[in-house]
C-alpha positions in Angstrom: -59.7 -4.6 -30.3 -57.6 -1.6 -30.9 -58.3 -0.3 -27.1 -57.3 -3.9 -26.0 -53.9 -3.2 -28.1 -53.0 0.3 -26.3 -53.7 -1.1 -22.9 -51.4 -4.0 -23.5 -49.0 -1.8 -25.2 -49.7 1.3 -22.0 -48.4 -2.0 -19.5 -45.8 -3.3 -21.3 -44.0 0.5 -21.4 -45.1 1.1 -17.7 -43.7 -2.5 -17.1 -40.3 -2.0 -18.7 -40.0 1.2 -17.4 -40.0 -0.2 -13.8 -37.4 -2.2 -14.8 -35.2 0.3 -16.7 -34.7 2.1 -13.2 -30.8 2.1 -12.2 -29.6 2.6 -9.0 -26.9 4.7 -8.3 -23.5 3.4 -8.8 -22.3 2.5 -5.2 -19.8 4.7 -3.5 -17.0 3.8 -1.2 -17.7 4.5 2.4 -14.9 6.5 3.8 -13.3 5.6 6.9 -13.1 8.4 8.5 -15.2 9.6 11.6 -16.4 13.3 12.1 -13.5 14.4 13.7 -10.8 12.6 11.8 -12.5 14.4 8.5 -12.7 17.6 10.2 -8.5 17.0 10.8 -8.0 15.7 7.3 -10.2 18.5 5.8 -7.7 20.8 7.3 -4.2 19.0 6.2 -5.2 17.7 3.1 -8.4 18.3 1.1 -7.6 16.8 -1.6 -6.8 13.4 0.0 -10.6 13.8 1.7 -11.9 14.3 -1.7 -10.1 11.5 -3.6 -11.8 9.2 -0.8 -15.1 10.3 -1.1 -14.4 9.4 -4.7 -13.1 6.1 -4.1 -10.2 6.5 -5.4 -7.1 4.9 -3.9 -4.8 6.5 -1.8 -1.7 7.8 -3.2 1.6 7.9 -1.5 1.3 11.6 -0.4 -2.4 10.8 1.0 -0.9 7.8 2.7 1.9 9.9 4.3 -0.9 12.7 5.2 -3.1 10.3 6.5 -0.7 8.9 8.9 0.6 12.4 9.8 -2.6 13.7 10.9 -3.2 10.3 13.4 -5.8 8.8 11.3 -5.8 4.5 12.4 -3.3 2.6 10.9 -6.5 0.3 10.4 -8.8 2.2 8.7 -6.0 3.5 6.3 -5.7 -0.2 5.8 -9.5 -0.4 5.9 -9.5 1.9 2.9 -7.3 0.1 0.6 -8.8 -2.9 0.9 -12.3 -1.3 -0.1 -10.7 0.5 -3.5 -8.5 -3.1 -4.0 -5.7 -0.8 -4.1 -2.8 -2.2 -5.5 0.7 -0.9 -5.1 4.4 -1.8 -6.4 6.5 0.2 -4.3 10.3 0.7 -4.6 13.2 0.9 -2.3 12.8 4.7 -2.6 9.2 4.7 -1.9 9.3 2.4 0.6 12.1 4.5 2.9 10.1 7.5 1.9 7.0 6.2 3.7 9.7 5.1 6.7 11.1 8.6 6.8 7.4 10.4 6.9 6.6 8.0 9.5 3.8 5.3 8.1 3.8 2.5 10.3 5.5 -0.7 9.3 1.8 -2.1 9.5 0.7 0.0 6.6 3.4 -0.4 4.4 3.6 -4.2 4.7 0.3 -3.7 3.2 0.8 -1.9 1.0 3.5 -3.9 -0.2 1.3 -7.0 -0.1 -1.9 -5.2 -1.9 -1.5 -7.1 -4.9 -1.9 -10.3 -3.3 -5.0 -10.2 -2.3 
């Protein structure tokens, strides 16, 4: 009887600790091909690392990202996948003008928190 008891007991752990498994927390997938890393590797590590991180963008990544040529789409791309939201000023919306983001991705931006 007792022998019965540890087998029952031996499945039980081995059962729960199938179950206890966790998968790892799911990352972002970053946008950027080979060669647009490589670029923003170069001009801005940091903004490479706060993607990898899924993080969202802030305004200086933005700027850098659209400074280097990366696609206004998967910038936009991006910011969708982190459900970045942004509430951006008259200042910060001329200094995203004057670094030269497209109108595309500040619209965006400036509509992030409706979706």
């Amino acid at each position: 009887m007792r022998l019965v008891y540890l087998c029952l007991l031996g499945s039980c752990i081995a059962g729960y600790a199938q179950q206890a498994s966790f998968a790892p927390p799911t990352r972002v997938a970053t946008p950027l091909d080979t060669q647009d890393r490589k670029v923003m590797q170069r001009s801005s590590p940091r903004t490479v690392d706060r993607m990898d991180r899924g993080d969202p963008l802030t305004l200086n990544d933005v700027i850098k990202l659209s400074q280097s040529g990366i696609n206004d789409d998967h910038i936009i791309q991006y910011m969708q996948s982190t459900k970045s939201s942004y509430h951006l000023s008259q200042t910060q919306m001329r200094r995203l003008q004057d670094a030269g983001v497209s109108q595309r991705v500040i619209d965006f931006m400036i509509n992030s928190d409706q979706f």
